[in-house]
mmCIF file of the N, C-alpha and C atoms, coordinates in Angstrom:
data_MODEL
# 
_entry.id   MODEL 
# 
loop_
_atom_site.group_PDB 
_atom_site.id 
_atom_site.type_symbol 
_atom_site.label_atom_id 
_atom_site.label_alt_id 
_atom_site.label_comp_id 
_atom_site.label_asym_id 
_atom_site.label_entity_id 
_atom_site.label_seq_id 
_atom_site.pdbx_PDB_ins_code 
_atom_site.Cartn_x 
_atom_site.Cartn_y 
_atom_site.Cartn_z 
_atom_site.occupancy 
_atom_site.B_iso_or_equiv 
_atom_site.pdbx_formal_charge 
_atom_site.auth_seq_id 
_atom_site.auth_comp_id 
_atom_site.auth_asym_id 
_atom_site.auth_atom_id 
_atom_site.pdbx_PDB_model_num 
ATOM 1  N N  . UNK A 1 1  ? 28.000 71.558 309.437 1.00 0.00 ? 1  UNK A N  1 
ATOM 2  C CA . UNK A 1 1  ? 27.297 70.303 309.685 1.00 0.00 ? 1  UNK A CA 1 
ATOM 3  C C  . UNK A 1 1  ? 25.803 70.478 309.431 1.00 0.00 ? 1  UNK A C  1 
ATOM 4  N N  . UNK A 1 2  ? 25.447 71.621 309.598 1.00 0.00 ? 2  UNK A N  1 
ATOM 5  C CA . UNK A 1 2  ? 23.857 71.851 309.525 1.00 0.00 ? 2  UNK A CA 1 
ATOM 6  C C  . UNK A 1 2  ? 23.882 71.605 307.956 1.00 0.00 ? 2  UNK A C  1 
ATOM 7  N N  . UNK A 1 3  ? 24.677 72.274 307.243 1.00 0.00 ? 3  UNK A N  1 
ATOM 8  C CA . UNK A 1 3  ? 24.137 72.573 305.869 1.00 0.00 ? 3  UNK A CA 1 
ATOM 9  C C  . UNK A 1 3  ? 24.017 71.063 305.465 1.00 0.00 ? 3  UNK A C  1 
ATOM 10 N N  . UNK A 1 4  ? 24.828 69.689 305.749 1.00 0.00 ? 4  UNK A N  1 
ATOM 11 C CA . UNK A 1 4  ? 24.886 68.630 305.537 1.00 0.00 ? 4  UNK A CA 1 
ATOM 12 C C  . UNK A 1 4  ? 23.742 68.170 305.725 1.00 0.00 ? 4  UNK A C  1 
ATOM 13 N N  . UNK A 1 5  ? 23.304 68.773 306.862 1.00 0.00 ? 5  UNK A N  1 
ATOM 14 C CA . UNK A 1 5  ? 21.875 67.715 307.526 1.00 0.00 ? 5  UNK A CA 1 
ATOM 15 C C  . UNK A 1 5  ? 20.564 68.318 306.588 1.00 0.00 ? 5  UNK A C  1 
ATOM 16 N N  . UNK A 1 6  ? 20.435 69.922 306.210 1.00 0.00 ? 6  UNK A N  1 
ATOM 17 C CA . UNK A 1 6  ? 19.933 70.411 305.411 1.00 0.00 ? 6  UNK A CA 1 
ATOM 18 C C  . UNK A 1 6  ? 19.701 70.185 304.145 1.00 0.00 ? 6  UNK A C  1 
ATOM 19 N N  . UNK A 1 7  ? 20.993 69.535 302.933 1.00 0.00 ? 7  UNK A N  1 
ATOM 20 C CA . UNK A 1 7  ? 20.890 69.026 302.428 1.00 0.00 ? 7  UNK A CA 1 
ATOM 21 C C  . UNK A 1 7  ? 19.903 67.566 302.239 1.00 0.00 ? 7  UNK A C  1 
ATOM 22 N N  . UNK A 1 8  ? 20.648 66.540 303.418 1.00 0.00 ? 8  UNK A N  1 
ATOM 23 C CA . UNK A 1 8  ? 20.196 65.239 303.189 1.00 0.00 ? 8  UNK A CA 1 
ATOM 24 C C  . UNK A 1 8  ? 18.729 65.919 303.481 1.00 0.00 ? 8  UNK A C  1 
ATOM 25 N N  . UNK A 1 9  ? 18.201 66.374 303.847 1.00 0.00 ? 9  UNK A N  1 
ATOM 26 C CA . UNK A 1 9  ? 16.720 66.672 304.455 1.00 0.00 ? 9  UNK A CA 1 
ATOM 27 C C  . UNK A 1 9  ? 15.975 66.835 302.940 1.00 0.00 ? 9  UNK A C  1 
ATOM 28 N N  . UNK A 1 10 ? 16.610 68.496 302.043 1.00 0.00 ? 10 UNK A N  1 
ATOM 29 C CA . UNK A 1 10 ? 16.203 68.267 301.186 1.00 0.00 ? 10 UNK A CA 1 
ATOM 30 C C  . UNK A 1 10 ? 16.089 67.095 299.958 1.00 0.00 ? 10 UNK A C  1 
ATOM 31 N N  . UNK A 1 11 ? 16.952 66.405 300.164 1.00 0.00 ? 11 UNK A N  1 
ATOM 32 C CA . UNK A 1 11 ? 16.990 65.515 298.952 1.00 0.00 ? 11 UNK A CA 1 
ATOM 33 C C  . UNK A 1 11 ? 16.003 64.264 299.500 1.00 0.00 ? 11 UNK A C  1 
ATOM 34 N N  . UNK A 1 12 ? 15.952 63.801 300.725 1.00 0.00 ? 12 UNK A N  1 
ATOM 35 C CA . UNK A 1 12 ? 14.587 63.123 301.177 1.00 0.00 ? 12 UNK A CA 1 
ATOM 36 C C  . UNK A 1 12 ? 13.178 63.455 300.665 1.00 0.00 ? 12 UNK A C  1 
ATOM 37 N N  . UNK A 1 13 ? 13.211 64.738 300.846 1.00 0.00 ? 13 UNK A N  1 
ATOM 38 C CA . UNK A 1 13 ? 11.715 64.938 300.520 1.00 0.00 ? 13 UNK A CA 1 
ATOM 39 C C  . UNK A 1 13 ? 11.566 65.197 299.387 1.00 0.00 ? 13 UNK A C  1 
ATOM 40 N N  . UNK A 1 14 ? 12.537 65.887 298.467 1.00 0.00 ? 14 UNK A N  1 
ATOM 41 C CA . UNK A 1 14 ? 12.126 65.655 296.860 1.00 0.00 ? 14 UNK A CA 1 
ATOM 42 C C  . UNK A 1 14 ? 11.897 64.256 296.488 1.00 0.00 ? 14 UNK A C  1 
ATOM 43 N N  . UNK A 1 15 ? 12.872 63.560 296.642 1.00 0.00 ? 15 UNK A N  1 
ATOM 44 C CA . UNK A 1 15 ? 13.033 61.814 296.696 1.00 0.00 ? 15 UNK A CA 1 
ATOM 45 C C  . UNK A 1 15 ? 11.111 61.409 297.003 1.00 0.00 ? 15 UNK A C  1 
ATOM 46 N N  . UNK A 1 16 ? 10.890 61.676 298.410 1.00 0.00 ? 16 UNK A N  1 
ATOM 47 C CA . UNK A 1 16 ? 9.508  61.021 298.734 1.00 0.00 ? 16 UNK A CA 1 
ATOM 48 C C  . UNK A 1 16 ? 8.846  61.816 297.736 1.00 0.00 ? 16 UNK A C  1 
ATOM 49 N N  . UNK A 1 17 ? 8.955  63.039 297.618 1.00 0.00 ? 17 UNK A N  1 
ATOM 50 C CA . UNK A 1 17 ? 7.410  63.542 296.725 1.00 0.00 ? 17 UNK A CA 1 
ATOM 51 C C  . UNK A 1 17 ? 7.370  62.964 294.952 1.00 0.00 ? 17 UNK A C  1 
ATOM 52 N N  . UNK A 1 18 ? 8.229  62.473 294.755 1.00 0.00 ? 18 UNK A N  1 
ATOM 53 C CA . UNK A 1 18 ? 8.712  61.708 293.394 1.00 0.00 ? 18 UNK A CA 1 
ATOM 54 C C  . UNK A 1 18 ? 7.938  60.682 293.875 1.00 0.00 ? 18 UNK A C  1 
ATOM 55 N N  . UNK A 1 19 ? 8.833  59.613 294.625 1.00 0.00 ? 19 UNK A N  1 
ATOM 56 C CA . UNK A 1 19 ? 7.763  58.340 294.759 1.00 0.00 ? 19 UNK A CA 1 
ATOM 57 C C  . UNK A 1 19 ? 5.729  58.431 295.181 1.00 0.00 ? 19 UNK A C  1 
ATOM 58 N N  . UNK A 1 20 ? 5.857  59.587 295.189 1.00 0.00 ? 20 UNK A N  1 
ATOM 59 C CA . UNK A 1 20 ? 4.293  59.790 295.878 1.00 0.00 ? 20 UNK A CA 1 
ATOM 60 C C  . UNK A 1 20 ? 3.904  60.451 294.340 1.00 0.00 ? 20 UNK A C  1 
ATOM 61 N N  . UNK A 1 21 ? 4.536  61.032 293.788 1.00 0.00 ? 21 UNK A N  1 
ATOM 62 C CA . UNK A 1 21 ? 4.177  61.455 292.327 1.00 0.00 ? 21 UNK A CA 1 
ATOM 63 C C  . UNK A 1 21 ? 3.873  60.196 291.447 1.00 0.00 ? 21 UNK A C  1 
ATOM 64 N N  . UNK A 1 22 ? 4.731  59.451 291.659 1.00 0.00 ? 22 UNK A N  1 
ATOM 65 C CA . UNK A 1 22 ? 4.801  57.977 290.737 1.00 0.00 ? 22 UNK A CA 1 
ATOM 66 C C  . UNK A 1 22 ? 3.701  57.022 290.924 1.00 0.00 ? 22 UNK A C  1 
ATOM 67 N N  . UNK A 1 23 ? 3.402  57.115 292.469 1.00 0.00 ? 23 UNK A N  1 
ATOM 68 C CA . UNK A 1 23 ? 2.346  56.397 292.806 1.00 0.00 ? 23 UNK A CA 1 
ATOM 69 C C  . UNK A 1 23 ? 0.718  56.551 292.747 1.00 0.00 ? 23 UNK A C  1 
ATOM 70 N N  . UNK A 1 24 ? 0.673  58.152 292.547 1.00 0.00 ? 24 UNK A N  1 
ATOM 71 C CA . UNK A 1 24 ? -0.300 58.894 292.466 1.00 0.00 ? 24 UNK A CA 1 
ATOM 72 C C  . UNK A 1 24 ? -0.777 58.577 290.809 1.00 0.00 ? 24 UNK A C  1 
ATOM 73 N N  . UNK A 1 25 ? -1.964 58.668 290.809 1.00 0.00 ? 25 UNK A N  1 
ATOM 74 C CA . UNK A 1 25 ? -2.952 58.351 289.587 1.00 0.00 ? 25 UNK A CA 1 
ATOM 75 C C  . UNK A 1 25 ? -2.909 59.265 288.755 1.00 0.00 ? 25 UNK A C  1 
ATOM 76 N N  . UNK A 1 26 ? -2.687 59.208 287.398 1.00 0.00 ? 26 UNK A N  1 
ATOM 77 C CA . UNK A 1 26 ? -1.847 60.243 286.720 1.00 0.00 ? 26 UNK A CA 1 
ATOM 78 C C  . UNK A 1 26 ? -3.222 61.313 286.275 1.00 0.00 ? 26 UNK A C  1 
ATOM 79 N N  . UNK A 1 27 ? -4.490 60.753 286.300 1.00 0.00 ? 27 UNK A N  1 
ATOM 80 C CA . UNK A 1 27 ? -5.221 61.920 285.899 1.00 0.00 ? 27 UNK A CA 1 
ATOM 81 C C  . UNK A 1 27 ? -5.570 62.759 287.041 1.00 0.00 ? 27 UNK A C  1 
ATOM 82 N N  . UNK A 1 28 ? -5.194 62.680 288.582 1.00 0.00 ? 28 UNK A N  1 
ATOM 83 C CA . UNK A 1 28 ? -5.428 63.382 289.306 1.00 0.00 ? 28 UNK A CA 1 
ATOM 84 C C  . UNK A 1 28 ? -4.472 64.769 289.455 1.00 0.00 ? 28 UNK A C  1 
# 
């Protein structure tokens, strides 16, 4: 069950750092 919750955990935060990549100003 952990590894489940471990998972969803990782795929959240790749997920957010994408949308924060996307949103972020590309010459920075």
């Amino acid at each position: 069950m952990f590894c489940l919750l471990r998972n969803a955990h990782m795929h959240a935060a790749q997920r957010a750092v994408h949308v924060v990549r996307e949103a972020w100003p590309s010459g920075v």
